[in-house]
C-alpha positions in Angstrom: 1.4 -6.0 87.5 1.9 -5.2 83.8 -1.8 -5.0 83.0 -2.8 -2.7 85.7 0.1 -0.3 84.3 -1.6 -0.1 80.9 -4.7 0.8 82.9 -3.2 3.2 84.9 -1.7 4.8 82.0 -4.6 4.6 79.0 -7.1 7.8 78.9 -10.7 5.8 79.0 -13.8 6.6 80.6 -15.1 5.3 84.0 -17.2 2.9 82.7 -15.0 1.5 80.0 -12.3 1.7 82.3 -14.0 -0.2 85.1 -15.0 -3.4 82.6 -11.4 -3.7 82.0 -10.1 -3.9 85.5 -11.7 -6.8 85.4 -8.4 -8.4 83.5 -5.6 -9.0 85.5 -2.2 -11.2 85.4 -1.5 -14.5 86.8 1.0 -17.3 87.9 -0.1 -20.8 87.0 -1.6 -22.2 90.0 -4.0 -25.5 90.5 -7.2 -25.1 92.1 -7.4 -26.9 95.6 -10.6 -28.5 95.2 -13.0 -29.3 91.5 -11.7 -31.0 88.4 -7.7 -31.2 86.7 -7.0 -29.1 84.1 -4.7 -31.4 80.7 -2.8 -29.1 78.1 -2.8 -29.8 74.7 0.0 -29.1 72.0 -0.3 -27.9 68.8 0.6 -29.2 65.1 3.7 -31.1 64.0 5.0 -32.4 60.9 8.5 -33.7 59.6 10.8 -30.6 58.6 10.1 -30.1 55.0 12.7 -26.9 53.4 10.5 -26.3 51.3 7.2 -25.9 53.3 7.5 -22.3 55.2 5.7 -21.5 58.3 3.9 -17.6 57.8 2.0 -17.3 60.9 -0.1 -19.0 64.0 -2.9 -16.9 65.1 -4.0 -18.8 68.8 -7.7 -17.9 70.1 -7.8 -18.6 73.7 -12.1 -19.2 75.6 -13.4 -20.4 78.6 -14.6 -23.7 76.4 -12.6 -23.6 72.8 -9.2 -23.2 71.3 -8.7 -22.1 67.6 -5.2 -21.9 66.8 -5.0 -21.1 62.5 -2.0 -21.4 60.6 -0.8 -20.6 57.6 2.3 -21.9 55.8 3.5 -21.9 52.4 5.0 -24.4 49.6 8.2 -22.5 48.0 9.1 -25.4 45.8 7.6 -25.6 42.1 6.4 -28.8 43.0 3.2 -30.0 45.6 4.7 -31.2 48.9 3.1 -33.8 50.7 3.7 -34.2 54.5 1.5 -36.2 57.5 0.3 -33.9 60.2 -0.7 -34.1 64.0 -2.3 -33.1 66.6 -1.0 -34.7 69.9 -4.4 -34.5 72.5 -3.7 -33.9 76.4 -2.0 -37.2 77.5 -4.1 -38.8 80.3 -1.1 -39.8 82.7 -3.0 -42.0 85.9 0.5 -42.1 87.6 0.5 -38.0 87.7 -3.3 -37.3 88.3 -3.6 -39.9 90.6 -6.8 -39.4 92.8 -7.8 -36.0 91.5 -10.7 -35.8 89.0 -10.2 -34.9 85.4 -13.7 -34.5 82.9 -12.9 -34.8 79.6 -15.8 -32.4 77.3 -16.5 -35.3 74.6 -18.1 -38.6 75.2 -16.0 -40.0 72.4 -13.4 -41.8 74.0 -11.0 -41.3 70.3 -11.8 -37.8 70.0 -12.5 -36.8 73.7 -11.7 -32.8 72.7 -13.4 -32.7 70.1 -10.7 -31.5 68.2 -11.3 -30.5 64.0 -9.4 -29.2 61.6 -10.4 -27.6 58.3 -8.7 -26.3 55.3 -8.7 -23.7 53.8 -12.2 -23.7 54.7 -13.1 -27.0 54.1 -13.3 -29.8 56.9 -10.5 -32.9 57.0 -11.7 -36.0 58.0 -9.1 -37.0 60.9 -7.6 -40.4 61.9 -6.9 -41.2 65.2 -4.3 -43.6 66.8 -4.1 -44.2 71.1 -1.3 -45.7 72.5 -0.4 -47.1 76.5 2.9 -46.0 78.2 3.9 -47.5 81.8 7.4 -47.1 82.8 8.3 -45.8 79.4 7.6 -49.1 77.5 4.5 -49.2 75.5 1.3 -51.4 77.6 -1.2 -51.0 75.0 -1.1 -54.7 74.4 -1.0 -55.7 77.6 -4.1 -53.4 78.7 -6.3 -54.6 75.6 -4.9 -58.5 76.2 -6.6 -58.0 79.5 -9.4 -56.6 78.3 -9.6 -54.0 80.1 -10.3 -49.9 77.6 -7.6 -48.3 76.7 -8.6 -45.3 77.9 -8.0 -44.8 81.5 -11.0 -43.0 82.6 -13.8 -45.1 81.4 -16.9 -45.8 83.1 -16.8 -48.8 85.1 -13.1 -48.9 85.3 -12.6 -49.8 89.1 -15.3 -52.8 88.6 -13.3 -54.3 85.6 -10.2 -54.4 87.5 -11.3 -56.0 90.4 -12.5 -58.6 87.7 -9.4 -59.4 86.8 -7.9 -62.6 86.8 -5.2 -62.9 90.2 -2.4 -63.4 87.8 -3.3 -61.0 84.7 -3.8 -58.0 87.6 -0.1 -59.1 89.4 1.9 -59.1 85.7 0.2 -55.6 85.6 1.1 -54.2 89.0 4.6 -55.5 88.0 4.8 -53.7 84.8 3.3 -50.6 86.1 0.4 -50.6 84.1 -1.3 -50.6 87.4 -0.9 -49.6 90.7 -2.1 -49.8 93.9 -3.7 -46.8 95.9 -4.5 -47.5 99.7 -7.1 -50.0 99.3 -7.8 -50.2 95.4 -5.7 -51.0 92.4 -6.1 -48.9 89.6 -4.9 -47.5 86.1 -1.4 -46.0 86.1 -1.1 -46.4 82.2 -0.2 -42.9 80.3 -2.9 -42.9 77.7 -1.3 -40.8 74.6 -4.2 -40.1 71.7 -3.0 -38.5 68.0 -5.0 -37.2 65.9 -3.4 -36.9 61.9 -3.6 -36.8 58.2 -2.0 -36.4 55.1 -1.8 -32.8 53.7 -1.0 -31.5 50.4 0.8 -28.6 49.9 0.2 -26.8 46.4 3.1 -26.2 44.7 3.9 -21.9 45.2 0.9 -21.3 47.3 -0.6 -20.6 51.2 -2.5 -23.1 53.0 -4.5 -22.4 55.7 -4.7 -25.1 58.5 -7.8 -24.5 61.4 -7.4 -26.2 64.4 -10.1 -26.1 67.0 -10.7 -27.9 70.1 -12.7 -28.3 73.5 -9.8 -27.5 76.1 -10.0 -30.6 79.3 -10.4 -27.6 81.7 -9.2 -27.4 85.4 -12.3 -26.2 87.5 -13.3 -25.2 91.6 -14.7 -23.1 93.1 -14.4 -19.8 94.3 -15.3 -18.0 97.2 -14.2 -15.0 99.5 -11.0 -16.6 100.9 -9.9 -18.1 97.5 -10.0 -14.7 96.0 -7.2 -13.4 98.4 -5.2 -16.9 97.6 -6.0 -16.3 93.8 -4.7 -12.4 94.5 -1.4 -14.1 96.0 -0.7 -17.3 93.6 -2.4 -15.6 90.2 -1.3 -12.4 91.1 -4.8 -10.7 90.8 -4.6 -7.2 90.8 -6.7 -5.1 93.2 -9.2 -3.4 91.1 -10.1 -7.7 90.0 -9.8 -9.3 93.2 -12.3 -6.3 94.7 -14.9 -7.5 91.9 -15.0 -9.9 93.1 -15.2 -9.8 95.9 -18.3 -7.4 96.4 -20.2 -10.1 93.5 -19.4 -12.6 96.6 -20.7 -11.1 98.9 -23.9 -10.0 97.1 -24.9 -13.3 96.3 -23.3 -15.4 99.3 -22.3 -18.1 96.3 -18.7 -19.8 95.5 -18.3 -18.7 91.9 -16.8 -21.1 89.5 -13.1 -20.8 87.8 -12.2 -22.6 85.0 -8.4 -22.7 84.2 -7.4 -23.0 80.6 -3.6 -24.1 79.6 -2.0 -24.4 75.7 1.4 -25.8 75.7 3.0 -23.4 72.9 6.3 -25.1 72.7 4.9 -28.6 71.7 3.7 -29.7 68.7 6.2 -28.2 67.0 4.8 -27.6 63.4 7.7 -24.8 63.3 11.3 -25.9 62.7 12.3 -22.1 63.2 10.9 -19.1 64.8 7.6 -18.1 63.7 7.3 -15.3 61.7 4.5 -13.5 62.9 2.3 -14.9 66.3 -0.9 -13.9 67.7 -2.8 -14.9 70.9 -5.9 -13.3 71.9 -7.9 -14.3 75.0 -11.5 -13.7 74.7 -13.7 -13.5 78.0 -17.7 -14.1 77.7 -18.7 -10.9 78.9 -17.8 -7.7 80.4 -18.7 -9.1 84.0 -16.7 -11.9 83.8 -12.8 -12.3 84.8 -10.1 -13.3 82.4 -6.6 -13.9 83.8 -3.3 -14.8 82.2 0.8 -14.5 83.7 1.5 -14.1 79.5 3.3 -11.1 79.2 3.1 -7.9 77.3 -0.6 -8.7 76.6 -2.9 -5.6 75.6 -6.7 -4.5 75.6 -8.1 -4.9 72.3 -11.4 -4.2 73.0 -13.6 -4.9 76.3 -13.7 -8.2 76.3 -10.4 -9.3 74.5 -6.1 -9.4 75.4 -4.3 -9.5 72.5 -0.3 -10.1 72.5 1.5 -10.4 69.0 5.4 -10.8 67.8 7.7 -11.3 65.1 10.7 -14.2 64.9 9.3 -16.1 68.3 10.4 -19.4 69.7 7.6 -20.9 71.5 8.5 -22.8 74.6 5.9 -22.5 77.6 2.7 -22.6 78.5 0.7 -19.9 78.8 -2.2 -20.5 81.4 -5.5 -18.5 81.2 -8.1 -18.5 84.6 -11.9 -17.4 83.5 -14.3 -16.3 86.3 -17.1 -17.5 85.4 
């Protein structure tokens, strides 16, 4: 229980100290019941020895990411380099029957994802792909005319309108499968978002990536918190606030579960310099919960971790009540 330790060991007054027992630490964990949670990666571009990454500052809410970068070109010349942003793949064969809700009706774009820089906005190109049984279906799923992405309305009514033959090649590729008494998408859907970057010759660039995180919900009431306290490893002083807001107003609270795959993406060919990731909660009532380590209060409402020369690998997984 690292967090409770800095509690236990900062000087703070009763008040101040009882808004930040509402952090606590936590193992990543799926909810039992509500909607699947999708990570998304981060940057990547080809290695470039010239192009040097300074620093990655990642902003962490219960409904956006932010992750801002800054790299530099060394060379006496401009650089120029493609860059991309992998969105959460949509893998059918892994969510299977549980329900995912993407935040944006745009079916391309379905985070919402932008990217500016140095302050000004970059217009982004998109590119979606099928995978089944590692072989790209993307053909094959537009041939049939069915959307290539998985979750679209109407899905289950288009498949059953399939021609006999067309939906047997499918089943036999893997590109769909059959669940008790339906057949339905098994396709991996795999959307990029990208452009091509300049990189002024001897200066910083400042890259802002934002996006709507595809966020794992359910609810929460009095016998979740003691499963939360045992899988998320809530501390005490968290799991009894709970608790008592439970019982005051007899209603299941909702949890929204946040994940950011650090190690993907991959924009860095080396350890990063100098990292930053901050969780931000909505209020001083509300829960924030991460099994990050070495995280620190920066204020009432905010963790912030930092380090220098850092490999990312993980994930780190954030739970917000409410």
């Amino acid at each position: 229980m690292i967090f409770a330790g800095k509690l236990a060991s900062r000087s703070t007054g009763a008040g101040y100290a009882a808004a930040l027992a509402l952090w606590s630490t936590t193992a990543c964990a799926q909810f039992h019941e509500g909607t699947r949670e999708l990570p998304a990666g981060g940057l990547a571009m080809a290695p470039d020895p010239h192009i040097a990454l300074v620093s990655i500052a990642i902003n962490v809410r219960r409904d956006e990411v932010r992750v801002a970068y800054v790299l530099k070109n060394t060379d006496a010349s401009d650089r120029r380099a493609v860059v991309t942003f992998a969105l959460p793949d949509i893998d059918m064969a892994s969510i299977g029957d549980q329900d995912v809700v993407v935040p944006s009706k745009d079916l391309l774009n379905f985070v919402a994802a932008e990217v500016s820089i140095d302050d000004s906005p970059v217009e982004l190109a998109f590119e979606q792909r099928a995978r089944a049984l590692g072989l790209d279906a993307t053909a094959q799923v537009l041939t049939a005319g069915l959307p290539l992405f998985p979750l679209a309305g109407a899905m289950k009514d288009r498949v059953s309108r399939l021609e006999p033959s067309i939906r047997a090649d499918l089943l036999e590729r893997g590109i769909l499968r059959t669940s008790e008494d339906k057949i339905e998408p098994a396709w991996t859907l795999k959307s990029t978002a990208h452009w091509r970057q300049t990189f002024t010759a001897g200066r910083q660039t400042s890259i802002i990536l934002s996006y709507r995180p595809v966020v794992g919900t359910g609810a929460i009431d009095t016998e979740a918190i003691d499963e939360l306290r045992s899988s998320f490893c809530m501390d005490k002083a968290a799991a009894k606030s709970l608790k008592r807001a439970q019982e005051a107003s007899h209603v299941a609270q909702p949890g929204r579960k946040v994940v950011v795959s650090l190690g993907s993406g991959s924009i860095w060919h080396e350890p990063v310099p100098d990292i930053r990731i901050e969780i931000e909660k909505a209020d001083l009532n509300a829960v924030a919960a991460t099994c990050h380590k070495g995280m620190a209060v920066a204020g009432p409402t905010s963790l912030i971790w930092s380090a220098s020369h850092f490999a990312p690998e993980d994930e780190i997984s954030v739970l917000f009540i409410p």
